[in-house]
VOGU-3710 file (C-alpha; in Angstrom, 3 decimals, decimal comma):
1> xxxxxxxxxx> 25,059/1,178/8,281  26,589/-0,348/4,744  24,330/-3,660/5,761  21,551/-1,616/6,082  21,617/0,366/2,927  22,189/-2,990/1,203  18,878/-4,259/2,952  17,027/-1,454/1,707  18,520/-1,453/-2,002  16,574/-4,732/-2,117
11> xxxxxxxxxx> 13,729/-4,197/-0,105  12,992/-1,416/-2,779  14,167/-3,839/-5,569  11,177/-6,216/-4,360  10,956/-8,840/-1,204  14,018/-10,057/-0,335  13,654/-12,388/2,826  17,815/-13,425/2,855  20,942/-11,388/2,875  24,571/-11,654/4,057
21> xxxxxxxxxx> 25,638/-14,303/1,564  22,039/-16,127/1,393  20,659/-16,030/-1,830  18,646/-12,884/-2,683  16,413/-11,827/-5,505  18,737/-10,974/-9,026  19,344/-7,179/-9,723  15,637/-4,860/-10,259  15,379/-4,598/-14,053  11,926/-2,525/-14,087
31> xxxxxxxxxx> 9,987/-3,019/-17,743  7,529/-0,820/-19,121  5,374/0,931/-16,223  7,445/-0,407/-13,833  10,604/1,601/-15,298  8,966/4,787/-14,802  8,803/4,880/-11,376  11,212/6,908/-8,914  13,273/4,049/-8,298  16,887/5,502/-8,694
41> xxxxxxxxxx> 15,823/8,943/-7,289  14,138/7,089/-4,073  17,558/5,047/-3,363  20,158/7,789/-4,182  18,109/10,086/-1,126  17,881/7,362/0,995  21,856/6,613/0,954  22,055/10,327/1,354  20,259/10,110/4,317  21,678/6,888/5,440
51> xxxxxxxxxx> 24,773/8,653/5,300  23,729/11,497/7,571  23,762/13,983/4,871  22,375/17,484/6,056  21,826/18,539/2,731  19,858/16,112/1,440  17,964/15,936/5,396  17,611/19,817/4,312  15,869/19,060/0,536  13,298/16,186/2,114
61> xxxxxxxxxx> 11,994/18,924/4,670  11,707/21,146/2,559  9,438/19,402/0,366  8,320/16,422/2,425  5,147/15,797/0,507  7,404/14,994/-2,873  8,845/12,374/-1,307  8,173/8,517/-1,551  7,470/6,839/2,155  10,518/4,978/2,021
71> xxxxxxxxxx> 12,618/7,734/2,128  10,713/9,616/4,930  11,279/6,305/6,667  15,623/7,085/6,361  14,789/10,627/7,548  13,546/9,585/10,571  16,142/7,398/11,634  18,301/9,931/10,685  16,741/12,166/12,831  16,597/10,154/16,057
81> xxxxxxxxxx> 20,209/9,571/15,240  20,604/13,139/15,528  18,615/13,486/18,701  15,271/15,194/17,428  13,283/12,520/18,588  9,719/13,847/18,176  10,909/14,703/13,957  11,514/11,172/14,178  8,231/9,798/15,268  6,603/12,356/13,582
91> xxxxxxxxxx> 7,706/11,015/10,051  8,271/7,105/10,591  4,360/7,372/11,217  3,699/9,473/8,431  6,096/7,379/6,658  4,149/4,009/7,856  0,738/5,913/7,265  1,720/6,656/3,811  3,034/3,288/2,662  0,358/1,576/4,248
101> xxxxxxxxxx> -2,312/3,462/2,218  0,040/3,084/-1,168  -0,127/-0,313/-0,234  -4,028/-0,886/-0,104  -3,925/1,277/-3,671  -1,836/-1,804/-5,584  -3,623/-4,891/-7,032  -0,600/-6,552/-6,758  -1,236/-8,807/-3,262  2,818/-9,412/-2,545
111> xxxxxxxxxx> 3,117/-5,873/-2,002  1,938/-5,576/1,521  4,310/-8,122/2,615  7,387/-6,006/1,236  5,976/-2,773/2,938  5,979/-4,552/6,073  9,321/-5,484/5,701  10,510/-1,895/4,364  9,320/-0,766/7,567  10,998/-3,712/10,324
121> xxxxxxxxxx> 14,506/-2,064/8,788  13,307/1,110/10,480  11,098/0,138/12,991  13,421/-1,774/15,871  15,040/1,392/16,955  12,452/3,665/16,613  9,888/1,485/18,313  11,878/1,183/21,026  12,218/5,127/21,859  8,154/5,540/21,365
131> xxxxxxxxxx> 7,709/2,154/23,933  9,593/4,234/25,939  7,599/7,503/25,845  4,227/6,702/24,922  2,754/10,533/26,064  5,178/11,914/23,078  3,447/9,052/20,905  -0,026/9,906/22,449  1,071/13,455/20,857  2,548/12,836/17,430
141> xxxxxxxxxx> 0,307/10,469/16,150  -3,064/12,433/16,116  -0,719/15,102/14,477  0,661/12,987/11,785  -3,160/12,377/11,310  -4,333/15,607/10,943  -1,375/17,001/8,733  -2,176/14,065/6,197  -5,241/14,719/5,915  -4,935/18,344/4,803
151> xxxxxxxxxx> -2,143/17,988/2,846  -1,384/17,352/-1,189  0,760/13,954/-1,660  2,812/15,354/-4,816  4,572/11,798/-5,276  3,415/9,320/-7,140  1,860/6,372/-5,355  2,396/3,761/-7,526  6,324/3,306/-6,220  5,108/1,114/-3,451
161> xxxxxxxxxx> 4,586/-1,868/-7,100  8,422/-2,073/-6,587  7,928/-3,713/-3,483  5,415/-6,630/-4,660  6,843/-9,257/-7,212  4,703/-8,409/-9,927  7,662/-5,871/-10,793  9,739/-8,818/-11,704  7,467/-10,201/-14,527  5,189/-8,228/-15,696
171> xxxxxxxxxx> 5,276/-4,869/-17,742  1,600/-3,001/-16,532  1,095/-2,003/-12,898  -1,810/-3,799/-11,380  -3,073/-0,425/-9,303  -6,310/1,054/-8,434  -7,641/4,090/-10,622  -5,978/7,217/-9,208  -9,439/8,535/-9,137  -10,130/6,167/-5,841
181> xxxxxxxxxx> -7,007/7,054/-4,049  -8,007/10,415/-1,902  -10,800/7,887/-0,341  -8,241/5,162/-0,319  -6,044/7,177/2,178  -9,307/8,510/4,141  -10,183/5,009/4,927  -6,409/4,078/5,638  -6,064/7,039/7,722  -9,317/5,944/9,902
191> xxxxxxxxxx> -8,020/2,131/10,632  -4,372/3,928/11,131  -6,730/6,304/14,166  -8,627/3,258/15,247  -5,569/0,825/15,879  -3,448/3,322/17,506  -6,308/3,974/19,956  -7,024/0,252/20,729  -3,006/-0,308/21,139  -3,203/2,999/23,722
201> xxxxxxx> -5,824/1,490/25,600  -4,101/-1,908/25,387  -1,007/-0,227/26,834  -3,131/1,821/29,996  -4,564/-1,590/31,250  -0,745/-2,923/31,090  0,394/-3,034/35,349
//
């Protein structure tokens, strides 16, 4: 659990592709834009949750939709730690959803890379419970759909530029105009539908 906190301190810090005394990137030192983003608030939850802290699993439900992806990505392995297995899926794929679509907002191209890797440090376990029980995945995912789409997102968007490398020399977050991003996350939303459907199909015709 310590190795995996560490992991995600840097994943949020930018890429990192090394760890257990490799070399990784120096210590996140955000400049202008950069330093206004949630940074400190996103990892101090996170560790909370990493450290299977009821009160802080407590806050993030009560106000999911003020919360960056990565830390509804430590809720839900927190809660298929805890055994609630369909609050688990249910918010990895929001989480996933969410960062995906933050993702396809930034102008910064690196970015996408460290999203995907933001979600492997999640994924392995929780991937391997919804292999496992695809009719509860057949389930959650239309509903993580649905509930996206007619909710508010009260964070702000713009945390996924910590993940890309532009964070690291530059001062003014490449991003699209904030104007664009309710279509942003419609289109997101529709490929997120239309490759879960294709990989449900892809499973059926498996013997």
């Amino acid at each position: 659990m310590r190795l995996l906190m560490l992991c995600l301190c840097l994943l949020l810090a930018g890429c990192v592709t090394e760890i257990d005394g490799k070399p990784v990137p120096p210590p996140l030192e955000p400049k202008g834009e950069f330093a206004q983003l949630p940074f400190a608030a996103t990892q101090q939850m996170m560790e909370r949750l990493l450290a299977g802290e009821d009160k802080a699993k407590q806050e993030v439900l009560a106000a999911p939709n003020q919360q960056t992806p990565p830390v509804l990505f430590a809720l839900a392995l927190l809660l298929l730690q805890q055994g609630d297995q369909q609050g688990a899926l249910f918010w990895y794929y929001t989480a996933q959803l969410r960062a995906r679509s933050d993702a396809n907002k930034s102008l910064d191209p690196t970015v996408s890379a460290g999203v995907t890797q933001l979600g492997n440090q999640f994924g392995a376990p929780i991937e391997q419970y919804a292999a496992e029980h695809p009719d509860m995945v057949r389930y959650i995912v239309p509903k993580v759909l649905r509930w996206d789409a007619k909710v508010t997102r009260q964070y702000d968007a713009r945390w996924v530029a910590l993940q890309g490398q532009d964070v690291r020399t530059k001062t003014v977050i490449a991003f699209q105009p904030q104007a664009k991003w309710p279509e942003i996350d419609r289109i997101t939303r529709e490929g997120f539908a239309l490759g879960f459907r294709r990989a449900m199909q892809k499973q059926a015709r498996l013997p």
